[in-house]
C-alpha positions as CSV (number, residue, x, y, z in Angstrom):
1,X,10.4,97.3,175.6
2,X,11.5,100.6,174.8
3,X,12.9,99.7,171.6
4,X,9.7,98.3,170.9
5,X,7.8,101.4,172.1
6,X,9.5,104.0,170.3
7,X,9.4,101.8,167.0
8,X,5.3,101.3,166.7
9,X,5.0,105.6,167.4
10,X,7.9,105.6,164.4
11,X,5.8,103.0,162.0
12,X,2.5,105.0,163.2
13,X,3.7,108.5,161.7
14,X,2.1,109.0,159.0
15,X,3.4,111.1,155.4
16,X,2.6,114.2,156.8
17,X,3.7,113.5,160.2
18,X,7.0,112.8,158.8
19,X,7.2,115.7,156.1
20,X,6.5,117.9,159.8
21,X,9.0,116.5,161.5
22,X,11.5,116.3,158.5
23,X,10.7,120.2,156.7
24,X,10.5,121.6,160.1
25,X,14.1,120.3,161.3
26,X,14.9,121.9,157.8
27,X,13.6,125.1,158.7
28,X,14.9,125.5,162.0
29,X,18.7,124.4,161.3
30,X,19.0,125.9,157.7
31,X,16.8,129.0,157.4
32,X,18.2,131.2,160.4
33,X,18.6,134.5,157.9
34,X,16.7,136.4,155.3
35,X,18.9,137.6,152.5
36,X,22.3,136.3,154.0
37,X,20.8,132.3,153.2
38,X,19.4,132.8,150.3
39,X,20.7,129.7,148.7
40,X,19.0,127.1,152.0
41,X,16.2,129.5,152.0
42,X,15.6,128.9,148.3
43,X,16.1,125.1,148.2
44,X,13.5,125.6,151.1
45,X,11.0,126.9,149.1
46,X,10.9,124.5,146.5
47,X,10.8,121.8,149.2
48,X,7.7,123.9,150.4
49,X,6.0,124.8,147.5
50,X,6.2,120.9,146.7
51,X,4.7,119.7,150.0
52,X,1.6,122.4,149.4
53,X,0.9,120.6,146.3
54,X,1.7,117.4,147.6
55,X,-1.1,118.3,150.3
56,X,-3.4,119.8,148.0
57,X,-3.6,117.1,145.8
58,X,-4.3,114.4,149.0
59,X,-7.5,114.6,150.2
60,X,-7.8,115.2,153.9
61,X,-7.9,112.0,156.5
62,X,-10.5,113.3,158.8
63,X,-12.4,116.0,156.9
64,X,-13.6,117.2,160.5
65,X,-10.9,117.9,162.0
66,X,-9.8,120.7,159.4
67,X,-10.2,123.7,160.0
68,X,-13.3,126.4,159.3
69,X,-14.1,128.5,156.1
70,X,-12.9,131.7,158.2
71,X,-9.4,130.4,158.3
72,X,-9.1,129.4,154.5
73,X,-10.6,132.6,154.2
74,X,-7.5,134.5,155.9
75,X,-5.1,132.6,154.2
76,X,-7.0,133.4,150.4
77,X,-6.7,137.4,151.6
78,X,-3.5,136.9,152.4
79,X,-2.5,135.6,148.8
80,X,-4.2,138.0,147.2
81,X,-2.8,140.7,148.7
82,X,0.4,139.2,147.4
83,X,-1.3,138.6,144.2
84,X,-2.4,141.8,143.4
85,X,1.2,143.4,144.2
86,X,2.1,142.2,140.6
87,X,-0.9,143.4,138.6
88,X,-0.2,145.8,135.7
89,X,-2.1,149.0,136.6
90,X,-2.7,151.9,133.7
91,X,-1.0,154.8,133.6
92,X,-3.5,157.0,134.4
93,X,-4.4,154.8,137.6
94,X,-0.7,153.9,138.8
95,X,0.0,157.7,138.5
96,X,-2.8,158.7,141.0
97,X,-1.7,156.8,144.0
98,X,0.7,158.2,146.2
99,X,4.3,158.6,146.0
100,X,4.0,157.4,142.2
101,X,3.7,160.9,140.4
102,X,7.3,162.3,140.4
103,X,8.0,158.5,138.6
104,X,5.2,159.2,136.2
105,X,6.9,162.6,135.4
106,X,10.6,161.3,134.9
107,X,9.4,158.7,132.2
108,X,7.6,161.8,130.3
109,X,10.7,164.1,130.6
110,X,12.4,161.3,129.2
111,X,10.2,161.5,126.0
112,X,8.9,157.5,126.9
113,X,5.5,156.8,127.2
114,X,4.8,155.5,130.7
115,X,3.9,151.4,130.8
116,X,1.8,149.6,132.6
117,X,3.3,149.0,136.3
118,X,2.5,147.0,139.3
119,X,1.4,148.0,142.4
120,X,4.4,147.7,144.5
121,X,7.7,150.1,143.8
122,X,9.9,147.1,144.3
123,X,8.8,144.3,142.4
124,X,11.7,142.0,142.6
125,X,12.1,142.2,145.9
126,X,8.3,141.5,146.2
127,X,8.5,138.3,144.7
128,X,11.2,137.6,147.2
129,X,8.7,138.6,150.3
130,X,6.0,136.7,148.6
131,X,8.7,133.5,148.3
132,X,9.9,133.9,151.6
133,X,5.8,133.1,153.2
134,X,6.0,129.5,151.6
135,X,8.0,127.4,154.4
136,X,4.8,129.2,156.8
137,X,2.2,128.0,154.3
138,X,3.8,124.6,154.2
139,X,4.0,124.0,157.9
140,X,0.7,125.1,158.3
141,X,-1.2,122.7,155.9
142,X,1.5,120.0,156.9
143,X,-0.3,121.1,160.6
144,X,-3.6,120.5,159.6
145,X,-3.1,117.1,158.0
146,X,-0.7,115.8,160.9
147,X,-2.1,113.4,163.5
148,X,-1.2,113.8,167.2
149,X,1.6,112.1,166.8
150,X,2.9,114.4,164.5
151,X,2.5,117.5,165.7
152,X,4.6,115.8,169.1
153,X,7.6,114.7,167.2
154,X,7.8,118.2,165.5
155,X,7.5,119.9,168.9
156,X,10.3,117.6,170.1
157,X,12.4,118.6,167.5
158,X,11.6,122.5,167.9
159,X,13.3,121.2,171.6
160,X,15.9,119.4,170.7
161,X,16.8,122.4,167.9
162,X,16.5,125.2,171.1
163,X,18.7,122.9,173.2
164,X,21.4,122.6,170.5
165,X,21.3,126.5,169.4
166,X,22.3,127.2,173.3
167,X,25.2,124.7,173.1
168,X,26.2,126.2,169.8
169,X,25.3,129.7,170.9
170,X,27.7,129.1,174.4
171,X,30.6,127.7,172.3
172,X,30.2,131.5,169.9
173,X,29.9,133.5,173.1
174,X,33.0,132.5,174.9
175,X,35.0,132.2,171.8
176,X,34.9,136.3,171.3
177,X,33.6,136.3,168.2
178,X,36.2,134.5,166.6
179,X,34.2,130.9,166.4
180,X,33.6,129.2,162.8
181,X,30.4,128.1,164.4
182,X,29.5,131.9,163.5
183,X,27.2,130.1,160.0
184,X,26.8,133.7,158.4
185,X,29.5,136.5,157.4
186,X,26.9,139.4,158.5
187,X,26.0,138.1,162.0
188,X,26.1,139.6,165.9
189,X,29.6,138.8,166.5
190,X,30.6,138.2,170.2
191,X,26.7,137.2,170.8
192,X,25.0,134.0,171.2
193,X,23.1,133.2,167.8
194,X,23.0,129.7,167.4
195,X,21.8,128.8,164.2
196,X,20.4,132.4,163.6
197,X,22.4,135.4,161.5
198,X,20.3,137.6,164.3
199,X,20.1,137.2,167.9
200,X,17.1,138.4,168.4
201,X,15.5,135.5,166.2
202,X,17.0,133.5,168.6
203,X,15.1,134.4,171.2
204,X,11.8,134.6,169.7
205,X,13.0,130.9,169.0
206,X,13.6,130.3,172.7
207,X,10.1,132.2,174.1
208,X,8.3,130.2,171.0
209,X,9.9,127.4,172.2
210,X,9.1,127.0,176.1
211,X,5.2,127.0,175.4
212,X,5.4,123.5,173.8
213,X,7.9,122.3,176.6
214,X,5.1,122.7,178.9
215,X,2.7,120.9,176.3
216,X,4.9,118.1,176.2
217,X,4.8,117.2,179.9
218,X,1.9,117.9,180.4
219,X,0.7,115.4,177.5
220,X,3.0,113.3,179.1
221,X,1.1,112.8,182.7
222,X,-0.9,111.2,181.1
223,X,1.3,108.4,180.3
224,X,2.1,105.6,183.1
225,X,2.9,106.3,186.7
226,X,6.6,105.0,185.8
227,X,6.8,106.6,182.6
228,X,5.7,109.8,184.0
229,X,8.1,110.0,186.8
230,X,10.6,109.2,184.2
231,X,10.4,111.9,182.2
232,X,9.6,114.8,184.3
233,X,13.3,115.5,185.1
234,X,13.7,115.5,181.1
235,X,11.0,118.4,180.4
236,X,12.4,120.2,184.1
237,X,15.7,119.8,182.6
238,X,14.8,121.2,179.2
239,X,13.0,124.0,180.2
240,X,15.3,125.4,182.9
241,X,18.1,125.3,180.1
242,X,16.4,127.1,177.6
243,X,15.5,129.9,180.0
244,X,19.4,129.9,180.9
245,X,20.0,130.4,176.6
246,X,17.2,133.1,176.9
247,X,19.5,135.1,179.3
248,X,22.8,134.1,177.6
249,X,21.5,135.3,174.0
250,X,21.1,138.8,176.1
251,X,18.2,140.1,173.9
252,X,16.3,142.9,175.4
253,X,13.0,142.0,174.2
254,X,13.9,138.4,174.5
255,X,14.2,139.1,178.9
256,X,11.4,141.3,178.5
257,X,8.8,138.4,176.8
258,X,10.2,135.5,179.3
259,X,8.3,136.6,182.5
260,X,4.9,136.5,180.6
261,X,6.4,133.4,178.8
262,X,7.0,131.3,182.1
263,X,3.7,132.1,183.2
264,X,1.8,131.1,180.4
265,X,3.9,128.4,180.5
266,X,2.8,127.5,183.7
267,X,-1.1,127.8,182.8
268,X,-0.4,125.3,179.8
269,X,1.3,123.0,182.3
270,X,-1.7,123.1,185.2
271,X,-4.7,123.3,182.2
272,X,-3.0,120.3,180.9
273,X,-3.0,118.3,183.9
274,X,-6.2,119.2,185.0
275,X,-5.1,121.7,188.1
276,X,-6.0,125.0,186.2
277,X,-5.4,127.9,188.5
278,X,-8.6,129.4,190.0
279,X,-9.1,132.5,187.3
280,X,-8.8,135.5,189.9
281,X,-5.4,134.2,190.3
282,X,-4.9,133.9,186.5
283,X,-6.7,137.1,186.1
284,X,-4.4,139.1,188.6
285,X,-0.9,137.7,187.4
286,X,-1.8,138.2,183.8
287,X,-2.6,142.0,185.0
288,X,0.9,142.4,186.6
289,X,2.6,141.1,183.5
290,X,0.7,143.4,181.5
291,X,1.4,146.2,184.1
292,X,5.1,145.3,184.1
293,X,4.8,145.5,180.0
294,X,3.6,149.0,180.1
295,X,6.0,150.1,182.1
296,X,8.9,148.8,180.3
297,X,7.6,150.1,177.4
298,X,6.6,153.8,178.5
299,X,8.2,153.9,181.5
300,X,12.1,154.1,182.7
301,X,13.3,151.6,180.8
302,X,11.6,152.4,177.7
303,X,14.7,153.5,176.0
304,X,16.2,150.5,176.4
305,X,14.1,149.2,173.8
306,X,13.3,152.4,171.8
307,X,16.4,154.8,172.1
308,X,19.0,152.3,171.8
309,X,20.7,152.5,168.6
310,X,20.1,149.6,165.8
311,X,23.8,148.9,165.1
312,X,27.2,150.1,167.1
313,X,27.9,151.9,163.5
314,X,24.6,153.4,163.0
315,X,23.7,156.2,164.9
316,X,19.8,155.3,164.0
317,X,17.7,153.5,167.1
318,X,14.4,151.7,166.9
319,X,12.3,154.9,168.2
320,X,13.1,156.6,165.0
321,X,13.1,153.6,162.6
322,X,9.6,152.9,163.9
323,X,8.6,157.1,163.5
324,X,10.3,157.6,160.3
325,X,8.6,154.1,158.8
326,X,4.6,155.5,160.2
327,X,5.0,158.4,158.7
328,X,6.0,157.2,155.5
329,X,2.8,154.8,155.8
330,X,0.9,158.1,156.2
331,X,2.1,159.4,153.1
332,X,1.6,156.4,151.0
333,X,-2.6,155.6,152.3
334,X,-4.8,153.9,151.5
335,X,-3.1,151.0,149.0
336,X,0.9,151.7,150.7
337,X,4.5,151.5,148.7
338,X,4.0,147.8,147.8
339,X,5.5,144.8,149.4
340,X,9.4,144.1,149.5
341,X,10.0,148.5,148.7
342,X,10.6,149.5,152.7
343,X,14.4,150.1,151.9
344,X,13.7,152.4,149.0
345,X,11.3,154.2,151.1
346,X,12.9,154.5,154.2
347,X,16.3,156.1,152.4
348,X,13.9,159.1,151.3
349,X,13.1,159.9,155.0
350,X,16.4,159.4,156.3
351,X,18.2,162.3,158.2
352,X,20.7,162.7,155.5
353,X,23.3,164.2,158.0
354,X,23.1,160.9,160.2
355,X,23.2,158.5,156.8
356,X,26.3,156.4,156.7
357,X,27.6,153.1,154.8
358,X,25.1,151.0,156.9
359,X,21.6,151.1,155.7
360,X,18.3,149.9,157.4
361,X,16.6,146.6,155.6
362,X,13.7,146.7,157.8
363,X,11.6,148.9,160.2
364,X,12.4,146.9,163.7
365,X,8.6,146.9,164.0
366,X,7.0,144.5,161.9
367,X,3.3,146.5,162.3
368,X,4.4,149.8,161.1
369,X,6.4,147.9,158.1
370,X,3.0,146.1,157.4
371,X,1.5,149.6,157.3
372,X,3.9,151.3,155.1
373,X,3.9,148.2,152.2
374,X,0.6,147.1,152.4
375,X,-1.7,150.3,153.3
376,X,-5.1,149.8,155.1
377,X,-5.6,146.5,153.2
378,X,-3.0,145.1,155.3
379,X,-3.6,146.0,158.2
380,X,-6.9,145.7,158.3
381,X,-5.6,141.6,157.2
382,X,-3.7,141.7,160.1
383,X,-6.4,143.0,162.7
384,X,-8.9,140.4,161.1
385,X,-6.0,137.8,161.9
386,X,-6.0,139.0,165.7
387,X,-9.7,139.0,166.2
388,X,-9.9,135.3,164.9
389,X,-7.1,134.3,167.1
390,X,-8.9,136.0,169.9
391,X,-12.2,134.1,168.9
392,X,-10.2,131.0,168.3
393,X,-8.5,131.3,171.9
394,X,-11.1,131.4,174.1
395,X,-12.3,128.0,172.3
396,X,-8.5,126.3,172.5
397,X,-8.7,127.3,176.5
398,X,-12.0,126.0,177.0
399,X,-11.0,122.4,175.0
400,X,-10.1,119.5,177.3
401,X,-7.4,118.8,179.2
402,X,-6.0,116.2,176.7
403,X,-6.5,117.5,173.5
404,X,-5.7,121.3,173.9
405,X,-2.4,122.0,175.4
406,X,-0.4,122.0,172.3
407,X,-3.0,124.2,170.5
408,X,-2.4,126.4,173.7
409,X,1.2,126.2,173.3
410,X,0.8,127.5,169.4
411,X,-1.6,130.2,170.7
412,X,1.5,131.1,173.1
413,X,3.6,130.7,170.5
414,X,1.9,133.2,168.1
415,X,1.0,135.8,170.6
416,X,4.7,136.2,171.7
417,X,5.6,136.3,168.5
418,X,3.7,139.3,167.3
419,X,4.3,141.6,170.7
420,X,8.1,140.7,169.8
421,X,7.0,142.1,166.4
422,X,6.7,145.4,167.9
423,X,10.1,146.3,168.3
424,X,12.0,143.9,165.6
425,X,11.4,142.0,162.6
426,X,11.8,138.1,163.6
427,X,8.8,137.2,161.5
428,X,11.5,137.5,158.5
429,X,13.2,134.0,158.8
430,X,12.0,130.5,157.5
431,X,13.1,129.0,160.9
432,X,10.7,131.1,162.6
433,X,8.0,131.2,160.2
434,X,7.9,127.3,159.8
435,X,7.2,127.8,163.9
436,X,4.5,130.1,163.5
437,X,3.0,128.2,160.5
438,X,2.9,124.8,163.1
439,X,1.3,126.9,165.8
440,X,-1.4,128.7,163.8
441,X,-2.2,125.5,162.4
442,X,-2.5,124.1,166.1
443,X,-4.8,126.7,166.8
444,X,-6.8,126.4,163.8
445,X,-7.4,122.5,164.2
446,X,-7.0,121.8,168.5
447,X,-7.9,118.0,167.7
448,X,-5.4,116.4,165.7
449,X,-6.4,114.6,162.8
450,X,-7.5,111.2,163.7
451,X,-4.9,108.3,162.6
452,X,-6.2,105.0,160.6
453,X,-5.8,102.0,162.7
454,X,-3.4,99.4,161.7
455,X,-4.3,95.3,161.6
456,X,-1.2,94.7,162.7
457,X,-0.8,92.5,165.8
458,X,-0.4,94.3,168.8
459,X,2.7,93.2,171.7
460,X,1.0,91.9,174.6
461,X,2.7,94.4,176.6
462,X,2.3,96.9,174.4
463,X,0.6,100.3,176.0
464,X,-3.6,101.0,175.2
465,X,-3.9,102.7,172.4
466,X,-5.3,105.7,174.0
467,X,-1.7,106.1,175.8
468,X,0.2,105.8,172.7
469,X,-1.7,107.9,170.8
470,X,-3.3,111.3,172.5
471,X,-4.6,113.4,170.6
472,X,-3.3,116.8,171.0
């Protein structure tokens, strides 16, 4: 019976369904670095630029459940803004922005007539940034095209990946830093990473991850009685042991995001089942969580986020990264230093007296880096992005019971993932992106896209087909 079960939800996935589940499991297991994978992360991208066209060229199932204009309208900014990086700009215009005019002068001390340039200061490693957004892209339209179905099975293997990153990540911790499950030569030796060249991506992973555990159960009551009490220890289980990995990876921001985690966890869980705490109750936790934020972040322990320093051979911490990185932004308004340049910008504000052999790749704040590279265009991108996942929140927690608790989950997902933003850079990873790309496309389409039915005779003991197949 089981057998039987599990086989009709494998024959009803459909090509995108399957290219989820398949790309994402890619993702998650192969693209745990930035520059340290560059091989996986390239063979990644041609996977994902293939499955955009693959999708683009496939006209949608059920044209209404994609989602609005406003969101293709996001996404078309946010490829332009790439775009435009790479357009040749005259002299005479290139020259006038800021931060370009001392380059202007060194080509005519050099007796050359100054070319045409792009935008950014760093245009090879622009194209790299610009590369590095396709596995997002790719899980997002894969997202919009998936059935409910679909987006499950990915979410399951987002938990089975977490599950097996802690077993890894246990094995690396009490080997002293001496494991070969360590998968890349610049790493946080002695640390839990799992799959992950950085811990903290781990734990975005982790906090990402136990949103769509509580989606999963609670999609699961409504199953049968039998199956439900079946499976409940299996999503306890789960989510008890990935909030043991959260403490074992030992990431600062990692235990600071968990409490507000767990309870948005929990709301997921009681919305989904139909038990929603009564909203002065939701109201007041949510305003200690946000009270416990502040002070974390202003008060006491502040400096354990801020004025801890980046590296144990760099005497730079994340206070001054952060400073240094806004000020350059200043400099550099309105259009900013182009995409992929922060590391040639941030060596000119360097305190040359602190400088040693280890250099600083990115800001550890992913807002002020978005500042500095992309001026007020991107960060007016970004702000539009918050608003519609604002407006686009309120809808997901008003949906029903039964079709909205993954699309709370990815709104959990995504919100976590940009206050962790504010003191790191996990956003730089295909593992995570491909996570965030699945969640944004959650909350861009709440009901899944409806699957064909099949002529196929059904097992007389085969479940109703609104148990097999809930749309979430």
């Amino acid at each position: 019976m089981r057998r039987s079960r599990l086989a009709r939800r494998v024959r009803a996935l459909t090509r995108e369904d399957l290219a989820l589940a398949l790309y994402g499991a890619s993702c998650l297991l192969l693209g745990g670095a930035s520059a340290a994978g560059a091989i996986a992360n390239g063979l990644l991208q041609l996977a994902g630029i293939a499955i955009v066209a693959g999708v683009a060229l496939t006209p949608p199932r059920d044209p209404t459940a994609q989602p609005r204009r406003v969101f293709w309208l996001l996404l078309a900014c946010l490829l332009a803004l790439a775009a435009v990086q790479f357009v040749p700009l005259p002299p005479a215009v290139w020259g006038s922005l800021p931060g370009r005019s001392d380059i202007l002068q060194d080509y005519r001390l050099l007796g050359v007539a100054p070319p045409w340039l792009p935008l950014t200061l760093a245009p090879d490693r622009a194209l790299g940034s610009v590369l590095a957004l396709i596995p997002f892209i790719a899980t997002l339209v894969l997202t919009t095209r998936a059935t409910g179905e679909g987006r499950a099975a990915f979410a399951w293997v987002l938990v089975a990946v977490a599950v097996c990153s802690i077993v890894v990540g246990s094995v690396q911790l009490f080997s002293g830093g001496s494991s070969r499950l360590y998968f890349y030569r610049i790493t946080n030796h002695s640390d839990a990473v799992g799959f992950f060249a950085n811990k903290n991506h781990l734990a975005t992973l982790f906090l990402m991850t136990l949103p769509f555990v509580a989606a999963l159960a609670a999609r699961e009551e409504q199953s049968e009685r039998k199956r439900r009490l079946r499976r409940r220890p299996l999503f306890i289980g789960c989510f008890a042991f990935i909030l043991f990995g959260t403490v074992l990876n030992k990431s600062s921001a990692g235990l600071a995001l968990l409490v507000p985690c767990v309870w948005a966890s929990i709301l997921i869980y009681r919305r989904g089942i139909g038990r929603p705490l009564p909203g002065y109750v939701a109201a007041g936790g949510a305003a200690v969580l946000a009270a416990a934020l502040l002070f974390i972040s202003v008060g006491p322990y502040h400096g354990r986020f801020l004025d801890k320093a980046i590296s144990t051979n760099n005497s730079a911490t994340r206070g001054t990264s952060i400073s240094l990185t806004l000020k350059a932004a200043r400099d550099f308004l309105p259009l900013g230093s182009g995409i992929g340049s922060f590391r040639h910008i941030y060596t000119g504000y360097e305190n040359l007296a602190a400088v040693n052999r280890e250099y600083i790749n990115h800001a550890h704040n992913d807002w002020a880096e978005v500042a500095l590279e992309t001026g007020i265009p991107g960060v007016a991108l970004l702000l539009a992005f918050c608003l519609w996942l604002v407006a686009r929140g309120r809808a997901v927690w008003a949906g029903g019971k039964s079709t909205g608790s993954m699309a709370r989950a990815g709104l959990t997902s995504v919100t976590l993932l940009l206050l962790h933003s504010l003191v790191d850079y996990p956003a730089r990873t295909a593992a995570i992106l491909c996570v965030a790309g699945m969640a944004v496309g959650l909350v861009a389409t709440p009901r899944a896209v409806a699957r064909a039915q099949r002529t196929e005779p059904k097992d007389e003991q085969a479940e109703p087909e609104s148990r097999v197949f809930v749309a979430d």
